[in-house]
NUTI-101020 format. One record per residue (C-alpha): x, y, z; residue in three letters; residue number from 1. Coordinates in steps of 0.02 Angstrom, whole numbers. Layout:
! NUTI-101020
{u = X v = Y w = Z code = ALA pos = NUM}
...
This chain:
! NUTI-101020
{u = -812 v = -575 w = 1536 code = UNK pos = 1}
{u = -970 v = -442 w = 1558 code = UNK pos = 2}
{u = -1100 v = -455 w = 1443 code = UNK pos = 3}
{u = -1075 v = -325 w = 1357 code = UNK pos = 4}
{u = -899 v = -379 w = 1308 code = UNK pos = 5}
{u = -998 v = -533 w = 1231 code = UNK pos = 6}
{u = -1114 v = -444 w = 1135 code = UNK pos = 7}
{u = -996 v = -317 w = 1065 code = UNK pos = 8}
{u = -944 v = -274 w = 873 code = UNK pos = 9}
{u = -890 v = -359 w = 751 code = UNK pos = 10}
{u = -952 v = -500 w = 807 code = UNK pos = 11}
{u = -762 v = -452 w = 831 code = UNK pos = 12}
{u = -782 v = -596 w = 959 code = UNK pos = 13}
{u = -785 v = -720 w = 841 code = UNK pos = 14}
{u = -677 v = -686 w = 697 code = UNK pos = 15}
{u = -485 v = -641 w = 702 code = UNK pos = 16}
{u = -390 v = -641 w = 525 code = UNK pos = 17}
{u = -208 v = -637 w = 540 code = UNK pos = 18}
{u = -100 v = -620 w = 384 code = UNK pos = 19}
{u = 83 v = -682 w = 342 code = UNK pos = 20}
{u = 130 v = -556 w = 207 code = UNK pos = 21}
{u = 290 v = -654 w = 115 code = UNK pos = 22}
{u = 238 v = -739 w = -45 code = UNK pos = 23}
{u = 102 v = -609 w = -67 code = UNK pos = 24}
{u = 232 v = -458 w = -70 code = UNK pos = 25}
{u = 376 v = -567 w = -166 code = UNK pos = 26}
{u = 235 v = -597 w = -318 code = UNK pos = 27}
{u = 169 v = -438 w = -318 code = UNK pos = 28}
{u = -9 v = -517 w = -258 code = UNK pos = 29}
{u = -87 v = -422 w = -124 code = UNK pos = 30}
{u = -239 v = -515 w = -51 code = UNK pos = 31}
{u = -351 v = -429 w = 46 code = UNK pos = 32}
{u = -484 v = -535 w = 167 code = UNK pos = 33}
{u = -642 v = -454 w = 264 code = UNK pos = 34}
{u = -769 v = -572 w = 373 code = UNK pos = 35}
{u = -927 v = -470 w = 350 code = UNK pos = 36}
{u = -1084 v = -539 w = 431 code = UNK pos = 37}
{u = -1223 v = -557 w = 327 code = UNK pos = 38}
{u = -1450 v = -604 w = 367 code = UNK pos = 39}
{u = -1413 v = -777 w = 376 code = UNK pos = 40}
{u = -1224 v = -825 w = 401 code = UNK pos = 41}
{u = -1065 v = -765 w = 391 code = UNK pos = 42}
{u = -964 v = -715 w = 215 code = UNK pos = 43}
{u = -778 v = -714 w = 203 code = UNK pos = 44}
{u = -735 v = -607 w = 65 code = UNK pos = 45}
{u = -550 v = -620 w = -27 code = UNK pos = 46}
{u = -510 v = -487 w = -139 code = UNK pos = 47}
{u = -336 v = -474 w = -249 code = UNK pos = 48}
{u = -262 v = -325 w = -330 code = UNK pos = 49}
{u = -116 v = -353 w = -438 code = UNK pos = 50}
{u = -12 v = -222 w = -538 code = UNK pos = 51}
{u = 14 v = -212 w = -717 code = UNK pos = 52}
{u = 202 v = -237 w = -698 code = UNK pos = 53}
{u = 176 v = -399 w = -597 code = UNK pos = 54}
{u = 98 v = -486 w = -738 code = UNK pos = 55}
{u = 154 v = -559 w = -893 code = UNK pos = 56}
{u = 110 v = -478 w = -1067 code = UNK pos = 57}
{u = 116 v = -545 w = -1252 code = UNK pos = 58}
{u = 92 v = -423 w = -1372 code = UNK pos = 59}
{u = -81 v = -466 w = -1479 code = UNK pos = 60}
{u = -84 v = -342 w = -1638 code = UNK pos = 61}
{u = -105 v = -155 w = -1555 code = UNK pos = 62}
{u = -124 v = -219 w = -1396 code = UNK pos = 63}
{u = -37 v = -325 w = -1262 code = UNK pos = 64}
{u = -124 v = -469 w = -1159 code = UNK pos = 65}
{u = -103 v = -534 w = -999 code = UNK pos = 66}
{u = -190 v = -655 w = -856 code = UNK pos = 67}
{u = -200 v = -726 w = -707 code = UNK pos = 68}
{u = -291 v = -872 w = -613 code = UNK pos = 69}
{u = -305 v = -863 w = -410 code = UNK pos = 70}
{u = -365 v = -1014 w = -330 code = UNK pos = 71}
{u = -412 v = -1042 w = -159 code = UNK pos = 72}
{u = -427 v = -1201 w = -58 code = UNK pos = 73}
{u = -534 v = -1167 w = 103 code = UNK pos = 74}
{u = -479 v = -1294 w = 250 code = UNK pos = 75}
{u = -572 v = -1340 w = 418 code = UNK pos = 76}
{u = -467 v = -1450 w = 535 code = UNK pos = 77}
{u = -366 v = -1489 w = 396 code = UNK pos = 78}
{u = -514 v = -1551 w = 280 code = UNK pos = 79}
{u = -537 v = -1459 w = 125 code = UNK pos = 80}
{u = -709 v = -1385 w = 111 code = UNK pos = 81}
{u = -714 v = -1267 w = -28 code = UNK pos = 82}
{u = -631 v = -1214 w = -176 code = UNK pos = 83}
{u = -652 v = -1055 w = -278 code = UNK pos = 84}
{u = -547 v = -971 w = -397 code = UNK pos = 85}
{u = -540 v = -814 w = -493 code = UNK pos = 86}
{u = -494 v = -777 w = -672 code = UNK pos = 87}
{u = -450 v = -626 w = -764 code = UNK pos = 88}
{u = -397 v = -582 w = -929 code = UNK pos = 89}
{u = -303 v = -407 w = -947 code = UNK pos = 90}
{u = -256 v = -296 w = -1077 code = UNK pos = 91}
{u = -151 v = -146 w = -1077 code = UNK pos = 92}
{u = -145 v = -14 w = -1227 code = UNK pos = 93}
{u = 37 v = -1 w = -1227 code = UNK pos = 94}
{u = 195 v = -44 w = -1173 code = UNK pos = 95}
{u = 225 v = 99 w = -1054 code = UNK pos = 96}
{u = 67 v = 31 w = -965 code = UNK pos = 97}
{u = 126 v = -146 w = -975 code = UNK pos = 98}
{u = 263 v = -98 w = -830 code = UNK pos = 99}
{u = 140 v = 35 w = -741 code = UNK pos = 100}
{u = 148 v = -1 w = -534 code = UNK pos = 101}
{u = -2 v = 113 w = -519 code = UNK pos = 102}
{u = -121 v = -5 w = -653 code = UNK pos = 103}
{u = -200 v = -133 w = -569 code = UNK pos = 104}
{u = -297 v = -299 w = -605 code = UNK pos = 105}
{u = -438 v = -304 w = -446 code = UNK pos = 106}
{u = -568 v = -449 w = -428 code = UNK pos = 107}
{u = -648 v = -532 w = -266 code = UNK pos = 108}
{u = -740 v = -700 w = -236 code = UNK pos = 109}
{u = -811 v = -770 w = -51 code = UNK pos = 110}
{u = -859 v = -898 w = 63 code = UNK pos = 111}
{u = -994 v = -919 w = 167 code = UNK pos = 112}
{u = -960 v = -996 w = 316 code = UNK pos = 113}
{u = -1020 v = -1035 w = 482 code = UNK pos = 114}
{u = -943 v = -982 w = 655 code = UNK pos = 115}
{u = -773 v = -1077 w = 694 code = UNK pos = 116}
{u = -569 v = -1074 w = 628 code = UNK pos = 117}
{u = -523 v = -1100 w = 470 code = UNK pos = 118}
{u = -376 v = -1068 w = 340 code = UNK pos = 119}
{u = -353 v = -1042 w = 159 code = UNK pos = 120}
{u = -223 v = -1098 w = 39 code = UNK pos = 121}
{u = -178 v = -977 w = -102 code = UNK pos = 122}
{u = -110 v = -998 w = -255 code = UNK pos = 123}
{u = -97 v = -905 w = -422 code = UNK pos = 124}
{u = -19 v = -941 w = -610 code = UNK pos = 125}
{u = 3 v = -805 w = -730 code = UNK pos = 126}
{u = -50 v = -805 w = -927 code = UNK pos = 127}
{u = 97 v = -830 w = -1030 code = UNK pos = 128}
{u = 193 v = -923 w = -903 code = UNK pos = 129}
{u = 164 v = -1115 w = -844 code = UNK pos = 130}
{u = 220 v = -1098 w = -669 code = UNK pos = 131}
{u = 94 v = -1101 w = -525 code = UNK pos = 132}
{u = 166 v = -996 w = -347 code = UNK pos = 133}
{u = 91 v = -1071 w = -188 code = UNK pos = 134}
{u = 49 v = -907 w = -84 code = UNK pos = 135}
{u = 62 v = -895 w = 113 code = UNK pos = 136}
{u = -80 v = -952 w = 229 code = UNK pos = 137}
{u = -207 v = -877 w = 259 code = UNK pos = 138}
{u = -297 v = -906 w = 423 code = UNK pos = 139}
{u = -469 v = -832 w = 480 code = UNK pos = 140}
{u = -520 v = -837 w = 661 code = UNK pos = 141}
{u = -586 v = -657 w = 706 code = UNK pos = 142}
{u = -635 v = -500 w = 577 code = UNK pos = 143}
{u = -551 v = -348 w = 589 code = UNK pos = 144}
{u = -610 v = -174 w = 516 code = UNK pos = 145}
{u = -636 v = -167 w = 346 code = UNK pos = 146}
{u = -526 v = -20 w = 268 code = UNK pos = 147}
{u = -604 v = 120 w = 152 code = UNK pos = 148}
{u = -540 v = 229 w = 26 code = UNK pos = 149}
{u = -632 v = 424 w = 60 code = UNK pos = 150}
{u = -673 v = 528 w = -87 code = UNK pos = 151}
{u = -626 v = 407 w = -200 code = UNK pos = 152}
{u = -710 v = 368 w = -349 code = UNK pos = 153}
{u = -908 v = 337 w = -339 code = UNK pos = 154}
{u = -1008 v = 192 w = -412 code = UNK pos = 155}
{u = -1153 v = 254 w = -505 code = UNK pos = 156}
{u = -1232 v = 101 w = -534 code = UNK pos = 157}
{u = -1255 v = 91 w = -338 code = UNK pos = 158}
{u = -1289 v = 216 w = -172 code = UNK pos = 159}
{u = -1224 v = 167 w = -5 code = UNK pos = 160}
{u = -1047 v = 120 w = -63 code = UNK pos = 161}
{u = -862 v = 147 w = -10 code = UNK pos = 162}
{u = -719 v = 111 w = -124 code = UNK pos = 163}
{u = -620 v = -11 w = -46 code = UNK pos = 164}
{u = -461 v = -8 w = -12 code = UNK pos = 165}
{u = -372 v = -173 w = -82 code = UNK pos = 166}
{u = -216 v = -168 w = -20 code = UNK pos = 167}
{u = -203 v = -319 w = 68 code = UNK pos = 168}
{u = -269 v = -278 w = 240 code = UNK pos = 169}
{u = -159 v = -137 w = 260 code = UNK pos = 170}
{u = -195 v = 87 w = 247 code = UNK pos = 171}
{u = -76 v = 148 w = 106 code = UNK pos = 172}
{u = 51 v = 271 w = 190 code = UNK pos = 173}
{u = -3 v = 408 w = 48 code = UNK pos = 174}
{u = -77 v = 569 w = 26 code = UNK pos = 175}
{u = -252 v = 500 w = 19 code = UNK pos = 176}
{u = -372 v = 488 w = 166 code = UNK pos = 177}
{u = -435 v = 315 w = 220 code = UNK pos = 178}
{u = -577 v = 257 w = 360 code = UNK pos = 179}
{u = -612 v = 104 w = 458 code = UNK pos = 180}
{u = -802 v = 0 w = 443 code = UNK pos = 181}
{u = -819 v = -80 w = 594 code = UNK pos = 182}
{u = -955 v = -223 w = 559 code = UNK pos = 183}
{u = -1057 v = -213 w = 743 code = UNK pos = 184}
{u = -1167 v = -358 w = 820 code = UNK pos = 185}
{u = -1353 v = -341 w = 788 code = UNK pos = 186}
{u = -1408 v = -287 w = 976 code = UNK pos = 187}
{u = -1265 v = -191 w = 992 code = UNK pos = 188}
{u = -1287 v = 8 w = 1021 code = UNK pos = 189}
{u = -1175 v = 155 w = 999 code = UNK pos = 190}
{u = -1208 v = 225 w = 1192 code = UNK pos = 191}
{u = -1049 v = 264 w = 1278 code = UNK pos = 192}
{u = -938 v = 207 w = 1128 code = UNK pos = 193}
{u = -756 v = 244 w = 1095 code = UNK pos = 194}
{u = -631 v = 193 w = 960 code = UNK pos = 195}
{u = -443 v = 261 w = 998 code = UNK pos = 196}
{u = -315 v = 248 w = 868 code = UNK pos = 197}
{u = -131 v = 243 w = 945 code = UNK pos = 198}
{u = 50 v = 269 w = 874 code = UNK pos = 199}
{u = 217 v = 282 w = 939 code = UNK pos = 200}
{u = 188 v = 341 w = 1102 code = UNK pos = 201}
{u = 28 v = 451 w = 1025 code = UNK pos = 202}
{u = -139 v = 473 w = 1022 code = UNK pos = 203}
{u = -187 v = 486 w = 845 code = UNK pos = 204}
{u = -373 v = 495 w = 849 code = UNK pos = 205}
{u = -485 v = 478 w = 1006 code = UNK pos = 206}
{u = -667 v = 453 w = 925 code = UNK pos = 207}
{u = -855 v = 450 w = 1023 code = UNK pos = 208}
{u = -971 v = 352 w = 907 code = UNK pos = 209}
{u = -1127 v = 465 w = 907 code = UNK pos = 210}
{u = -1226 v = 349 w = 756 code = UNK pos = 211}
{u = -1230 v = 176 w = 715 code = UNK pos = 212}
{u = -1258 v = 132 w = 532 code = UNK pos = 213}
{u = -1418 v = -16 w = 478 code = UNK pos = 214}
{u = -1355 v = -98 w = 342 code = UNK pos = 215}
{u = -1293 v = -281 w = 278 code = UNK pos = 216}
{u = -1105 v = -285 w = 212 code = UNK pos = 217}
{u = -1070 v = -366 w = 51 code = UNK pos = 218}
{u = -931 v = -301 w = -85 code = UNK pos = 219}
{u = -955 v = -307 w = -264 code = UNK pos = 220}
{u = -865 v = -234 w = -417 code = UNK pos = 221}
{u = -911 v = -75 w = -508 code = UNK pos = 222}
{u = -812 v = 14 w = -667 code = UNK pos = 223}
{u = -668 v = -106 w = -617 code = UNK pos = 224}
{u = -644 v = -57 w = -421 code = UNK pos = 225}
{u = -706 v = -151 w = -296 code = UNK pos = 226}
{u = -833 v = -38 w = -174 code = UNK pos = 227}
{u = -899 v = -122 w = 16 code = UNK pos = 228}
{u = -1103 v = -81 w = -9 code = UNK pos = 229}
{u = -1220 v = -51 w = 120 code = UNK pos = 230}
{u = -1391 v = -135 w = 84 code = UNK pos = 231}
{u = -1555 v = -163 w = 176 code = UNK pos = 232}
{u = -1573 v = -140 w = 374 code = UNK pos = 233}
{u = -1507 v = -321 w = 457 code = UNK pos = 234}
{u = -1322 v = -284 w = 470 code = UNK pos = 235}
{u = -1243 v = -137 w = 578 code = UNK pos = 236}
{u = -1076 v = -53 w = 590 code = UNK pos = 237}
{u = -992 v = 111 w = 625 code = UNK pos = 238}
{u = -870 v = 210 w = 538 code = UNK pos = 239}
{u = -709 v = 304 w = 611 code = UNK pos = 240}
{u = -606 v = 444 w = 483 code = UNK pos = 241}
{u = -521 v = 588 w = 473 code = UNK pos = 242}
{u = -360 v = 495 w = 546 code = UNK pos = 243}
{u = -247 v = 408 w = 412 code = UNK pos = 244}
{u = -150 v = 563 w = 358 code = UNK pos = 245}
{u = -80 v = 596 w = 530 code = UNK pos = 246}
{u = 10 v = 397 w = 526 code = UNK pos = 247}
{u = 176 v = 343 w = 497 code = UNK pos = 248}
{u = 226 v = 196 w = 417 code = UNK pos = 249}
{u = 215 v = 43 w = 535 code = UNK pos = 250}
{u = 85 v = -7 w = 668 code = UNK pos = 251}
{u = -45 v = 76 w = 753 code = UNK pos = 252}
{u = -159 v = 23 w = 898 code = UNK pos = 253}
{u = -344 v = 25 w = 868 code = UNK pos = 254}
{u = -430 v = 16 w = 1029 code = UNK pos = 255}
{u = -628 v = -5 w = 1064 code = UNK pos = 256}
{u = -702 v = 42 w = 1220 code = UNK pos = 257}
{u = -878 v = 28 w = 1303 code = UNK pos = 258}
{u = -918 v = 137 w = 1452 code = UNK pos = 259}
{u = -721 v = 163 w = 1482 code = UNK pos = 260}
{u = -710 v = -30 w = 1481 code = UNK pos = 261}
{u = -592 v = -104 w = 1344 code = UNK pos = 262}
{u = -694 v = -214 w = 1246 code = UNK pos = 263}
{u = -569 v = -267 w = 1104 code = UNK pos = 264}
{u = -401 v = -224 w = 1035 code = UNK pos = 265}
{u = -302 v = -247 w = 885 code = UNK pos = 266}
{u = -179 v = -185 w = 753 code = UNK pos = 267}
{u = -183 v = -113 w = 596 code = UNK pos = 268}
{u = -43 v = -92 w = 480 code = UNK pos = 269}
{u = 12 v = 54 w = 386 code = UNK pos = 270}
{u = 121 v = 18 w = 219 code = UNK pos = 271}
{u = 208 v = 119 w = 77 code = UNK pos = 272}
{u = 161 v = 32 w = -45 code = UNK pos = 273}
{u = 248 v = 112 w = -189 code = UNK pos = 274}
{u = 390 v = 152 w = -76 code = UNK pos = 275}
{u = 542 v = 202 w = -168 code = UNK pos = 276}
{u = 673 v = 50 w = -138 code = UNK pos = 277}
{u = 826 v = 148 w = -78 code = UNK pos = 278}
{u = 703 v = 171 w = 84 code = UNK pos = 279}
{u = 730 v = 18 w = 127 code = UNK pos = 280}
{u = 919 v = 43 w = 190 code = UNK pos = 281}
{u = 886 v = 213 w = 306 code = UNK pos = 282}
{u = 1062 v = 238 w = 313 code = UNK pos = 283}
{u = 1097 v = 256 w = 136 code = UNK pos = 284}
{u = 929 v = 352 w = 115 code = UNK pos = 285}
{u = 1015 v = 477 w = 233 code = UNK pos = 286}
{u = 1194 v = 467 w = 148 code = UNK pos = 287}
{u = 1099 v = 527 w = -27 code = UNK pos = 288}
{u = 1001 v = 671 w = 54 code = UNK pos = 289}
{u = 1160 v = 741 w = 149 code = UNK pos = 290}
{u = 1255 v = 720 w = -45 code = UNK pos = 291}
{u = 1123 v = 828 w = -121 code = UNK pos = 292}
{u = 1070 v = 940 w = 9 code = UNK pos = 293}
{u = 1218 v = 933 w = 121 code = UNK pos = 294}
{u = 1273 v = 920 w = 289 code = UNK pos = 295}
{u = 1160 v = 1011 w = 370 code = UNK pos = 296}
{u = 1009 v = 918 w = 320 code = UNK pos = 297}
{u = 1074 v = 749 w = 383 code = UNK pos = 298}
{u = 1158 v = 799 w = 548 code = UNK pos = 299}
{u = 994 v = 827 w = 647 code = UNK pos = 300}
{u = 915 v = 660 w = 595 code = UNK pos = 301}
{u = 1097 v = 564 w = 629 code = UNK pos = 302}
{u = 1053 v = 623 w = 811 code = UNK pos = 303}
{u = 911 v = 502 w = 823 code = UNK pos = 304}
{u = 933 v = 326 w = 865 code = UNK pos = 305}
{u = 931 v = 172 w = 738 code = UNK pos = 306}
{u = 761 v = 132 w = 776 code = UNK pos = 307}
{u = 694 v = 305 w = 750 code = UNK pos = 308}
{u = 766 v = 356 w = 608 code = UNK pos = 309}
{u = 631 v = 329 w = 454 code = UNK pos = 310}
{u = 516 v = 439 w = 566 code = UNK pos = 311}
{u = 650 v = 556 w = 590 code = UNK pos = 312}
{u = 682 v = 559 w = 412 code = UNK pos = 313}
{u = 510 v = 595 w = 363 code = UNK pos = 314}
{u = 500 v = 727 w = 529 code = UNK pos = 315}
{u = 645 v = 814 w = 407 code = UNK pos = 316}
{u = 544 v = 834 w = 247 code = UNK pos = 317}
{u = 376 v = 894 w = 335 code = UNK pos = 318}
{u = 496 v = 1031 w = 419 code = UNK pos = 319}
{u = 573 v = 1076 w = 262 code = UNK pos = 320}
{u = 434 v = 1033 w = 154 code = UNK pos = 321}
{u = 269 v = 1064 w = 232 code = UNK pos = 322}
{u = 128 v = 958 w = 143 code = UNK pos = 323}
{u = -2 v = 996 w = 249 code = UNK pos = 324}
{u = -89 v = 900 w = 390 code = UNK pos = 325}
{u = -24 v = 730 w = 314 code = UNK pos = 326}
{u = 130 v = 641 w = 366 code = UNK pos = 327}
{u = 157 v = 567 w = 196 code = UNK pos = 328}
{u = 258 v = 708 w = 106 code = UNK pos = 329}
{u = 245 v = 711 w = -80 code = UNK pos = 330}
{u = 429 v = 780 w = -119 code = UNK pos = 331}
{u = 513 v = 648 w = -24 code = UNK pos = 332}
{u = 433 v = 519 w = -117 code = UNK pos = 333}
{u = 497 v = 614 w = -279 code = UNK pos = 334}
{u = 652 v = 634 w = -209 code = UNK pos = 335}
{u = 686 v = 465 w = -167 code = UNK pos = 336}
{u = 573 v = 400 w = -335 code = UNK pos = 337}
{u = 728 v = 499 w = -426 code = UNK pos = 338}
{u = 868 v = 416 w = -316 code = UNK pos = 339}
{u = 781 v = 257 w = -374 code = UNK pos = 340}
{u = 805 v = 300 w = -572 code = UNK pos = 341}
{u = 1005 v = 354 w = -525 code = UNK pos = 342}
{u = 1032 v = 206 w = -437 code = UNK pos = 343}
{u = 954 v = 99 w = -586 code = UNK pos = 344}
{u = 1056 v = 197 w = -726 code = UNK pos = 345}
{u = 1181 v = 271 w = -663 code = UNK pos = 346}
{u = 1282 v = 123 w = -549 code = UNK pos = 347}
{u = 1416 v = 66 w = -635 code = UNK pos = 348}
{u = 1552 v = -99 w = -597 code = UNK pos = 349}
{u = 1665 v = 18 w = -506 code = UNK pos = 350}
{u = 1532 v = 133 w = -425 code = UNK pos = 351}
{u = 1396 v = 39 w = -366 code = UNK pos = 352}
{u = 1286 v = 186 w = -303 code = UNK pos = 353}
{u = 1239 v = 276 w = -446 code = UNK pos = 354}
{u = 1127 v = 416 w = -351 code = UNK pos = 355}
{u = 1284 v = 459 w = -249 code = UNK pos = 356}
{u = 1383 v = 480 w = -415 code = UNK pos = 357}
{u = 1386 v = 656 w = -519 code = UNK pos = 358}
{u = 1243 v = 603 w = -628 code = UNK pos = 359}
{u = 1139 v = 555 w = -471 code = UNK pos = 360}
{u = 1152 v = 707 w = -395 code = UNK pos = 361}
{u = 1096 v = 823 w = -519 code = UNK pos = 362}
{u = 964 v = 680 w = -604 code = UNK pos = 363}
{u = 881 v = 678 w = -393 code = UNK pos = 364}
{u = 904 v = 905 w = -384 code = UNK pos = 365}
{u = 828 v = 937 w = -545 code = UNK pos = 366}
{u = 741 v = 766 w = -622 code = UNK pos = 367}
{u = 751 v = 720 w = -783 code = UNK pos = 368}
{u = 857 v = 853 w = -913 code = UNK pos = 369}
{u = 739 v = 927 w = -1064 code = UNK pos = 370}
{u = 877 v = 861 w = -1177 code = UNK pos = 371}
{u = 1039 v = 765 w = -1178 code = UNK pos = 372}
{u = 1184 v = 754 w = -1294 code = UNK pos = 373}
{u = 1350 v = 664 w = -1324 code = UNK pos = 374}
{u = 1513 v = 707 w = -1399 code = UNK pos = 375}
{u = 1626 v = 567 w = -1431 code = UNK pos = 376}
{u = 1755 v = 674 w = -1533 code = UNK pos = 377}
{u = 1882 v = 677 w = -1409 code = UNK pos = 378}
{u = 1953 v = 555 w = -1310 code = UNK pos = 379}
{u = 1855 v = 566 w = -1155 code = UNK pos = 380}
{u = 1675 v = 559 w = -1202 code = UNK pos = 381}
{u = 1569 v = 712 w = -1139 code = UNK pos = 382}
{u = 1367 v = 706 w = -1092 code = UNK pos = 383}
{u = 1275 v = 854 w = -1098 code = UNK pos = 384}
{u = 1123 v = 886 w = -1018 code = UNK pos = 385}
{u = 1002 v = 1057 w = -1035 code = UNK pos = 386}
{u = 874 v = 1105 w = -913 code = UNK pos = 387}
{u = 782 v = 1234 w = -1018 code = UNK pos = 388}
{u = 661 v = 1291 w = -919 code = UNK pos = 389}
{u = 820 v = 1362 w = -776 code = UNK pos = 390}
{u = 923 v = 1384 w = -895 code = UNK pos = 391}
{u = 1050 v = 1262 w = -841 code = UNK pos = 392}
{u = 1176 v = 1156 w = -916 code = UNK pos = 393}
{u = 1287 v = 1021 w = -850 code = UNK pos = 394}
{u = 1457 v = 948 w = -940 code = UNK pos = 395}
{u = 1482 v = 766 w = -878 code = UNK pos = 396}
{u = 1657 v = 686 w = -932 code = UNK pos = 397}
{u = 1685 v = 498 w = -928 code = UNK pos = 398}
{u = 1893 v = 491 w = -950 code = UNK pos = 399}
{u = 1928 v = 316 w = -937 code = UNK pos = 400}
{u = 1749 v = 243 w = -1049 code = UNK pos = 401}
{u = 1673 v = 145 w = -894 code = UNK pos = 402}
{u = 1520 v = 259 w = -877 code = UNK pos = 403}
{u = 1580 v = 339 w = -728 code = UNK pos = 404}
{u = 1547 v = 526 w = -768 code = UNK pos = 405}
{u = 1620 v = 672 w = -676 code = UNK pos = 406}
{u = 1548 v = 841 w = -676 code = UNK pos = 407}
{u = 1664 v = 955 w = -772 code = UNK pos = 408}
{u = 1546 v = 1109 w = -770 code = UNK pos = 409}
């Protein structure tokens, strides 16, 4: 190996998280771990965001409480060398917030180690409920970028900060722009390097690092975010943005080179994390949009193969739909955010896909009616619902009293 592959970033020769995302996603926990070196060792940080609708609420006079406790066990050939654990008491000012996915609980705690493998056991217990859920592994050989929220909300109580990210390790497939801090080893220097960013096939950003930034990395909490701060002159890193928005959901290659010599490669992970769950089956995703938009709009992406077919999907809506420079289009996520509420209300025993039924349709074309009425005076009973604004009105009939109504008019 040359020398300078030995001296490079992120003291990235030493440190290699990797992340088994199971527990974590079926809780609702997302854990997010960066190895950040600091003057005189090295600090693993662990930081948790949880939302609202995860956790577990009593209601307490006007308001409703809630809690967690996150413990971690810190192992070294399987020796247990440190424990830590986190604590937080919530509140939420109503029930509407109490079953909010965009509130979050955030809080961090750390480690400081020294140079060598370890792994972490995670677990977490809720307020209001005894039982304790043993999270996945976590195990910490290398670092890996730390990711950053841009223009996102500053913290006035400190200069030099980015709002982190929290999501577990992973860029949010979203609207919003994020950027990579790439901790760097003391002696190294920013002459003749190049960070490439690769998807599908693509080159998504191809960036020459003209400045290298003096500063130790440390994360703290301010106004209830969690921000990575920059502070004094022993620590150095570099920063790469302007890239997220062009990213599907999946993978992407992040490669660093020195003097056209690859130095160190990994992978970062793109996820939707609010992602609307009818997604999750492609095919039926596709069945819904040719039901409300027709035939046309589904036969080009049928074209594509299985595996293609997401991106195809979303290739369909940025056509249709432009939103911009970012892959992430706002009106699918509506669209399919509306499929979600059909398929919730509207599924019935003998029609288990409630956004293909009459309802569905119309609930996913025009949202949610102004106003809706029922008229049980005959024998079939009759929903009406008003879009005022259009001026529109739809007759549903349900002949037979199972909920499964048909569009009269």
């Amino acid at each position: 190996m040359t020398r300078l592959a030995l001296s490079l970033l992120l003291f990235i020769s030493l440190f290699f998280i990797t992340y088994r995302a199971t527990a974590q996603s079926r809780s609702g926990v997302l854990i997010e771990k960066n190895l950040l070196p600091g003057a005189d060792s090295n600090y693993l940080y662990l930081s948790v965001r949880i939302p609202y609708d995860r956790l577990i609420f009593l209601k307490k006079q006007n308001k409703y409480a809630s809690g967690y406790t996150l413990t971690f066990e810190l192992f070294q050939k399987d020796r247990v060398i440190e424990r830590k654990t986190i604590s937080e008491e919530v509140t939420a000012g109503s029930y509407e917030q109490t079953e909010s996915k965009s509130s979050y609980s955030q809080s961090f705690t750390y480690f400081k180690i020294d140079k060598g493998e370890y792994y972490l056991i995670p677990s977490i217990s809720f307020l209001n409920n005894n039982n304790s859920i043993l999270l996945d592994t976590i195990f910490v050989r290398n670092a890996s970028p730390v990711i950053i929220e841009l223009n996102g909300n500053e913290c006035l109580e400190e200069k030099n900060t980015y709002p982190l990210a929290n999501y577990g390790n992973k860029i949010p497939f979203s609207s919003k722009d994020y950027g990579l801090i790439m901790p760097l080893s003391n002696d190294f220097t920013a002459e003749n390097l190049r960070i490439k960013i690769e998807q599908n096939f693509n080159v998504i950003s191809d960036t020459v690092i003209g400045n290298i930034e003096n500063g130790t990395l440390s994360i703290k909490e301010c106004g209830g975010n969690l921000y990575l701060l920059s502070d004094g002159d022993k620590g150095r890193y570099a920063t790469v943005n302007s890239f997220s928005s062009r990213l599907y959901e999946g993978k992407a290659k992040l490669s660093v080179y020195k003097n056209d010599s690859l130095l160190y490669r990994t992978f970062i992970e793109i996820s939707w994390i609010d992602k609307p769950y009818v997604l999750r089956d492609i095919k039926y995703a596709i069945d819904i949009l040719e039901a409300v938009m027709g035939k046309d709009a589904s036969a080009e992406i049928k074209k594509n193969s299985s595996g293609t077919l997401f991106n195809s999907l979303v290739d369909y809506w940025n056509k249709r739909f432009p939103s911009g420079k970012s892959v992430y289009n706002g009106l699918m996520h509506e669209f399919y955010r509306r499929a979600d509420y059909a398929e919730e209300n509207f599924s019935t025993m003998t029609n288990k896909k409630g956004a293909l039924s009459d309802r569905g349709i119309i609930y996913i074309k025009y949202g949610k009616p102004d106003k809706i009425e029922r008229d049980y005076s005959d024998s079939a009973v009759k929903e009406y619902w008003y879009y005022e604004n259009i001026g529109k009105r739809f007759i549903f009939v349900d002949e037979k009293g199972l909920g499964n109504y048909r569009l009269e008019k």
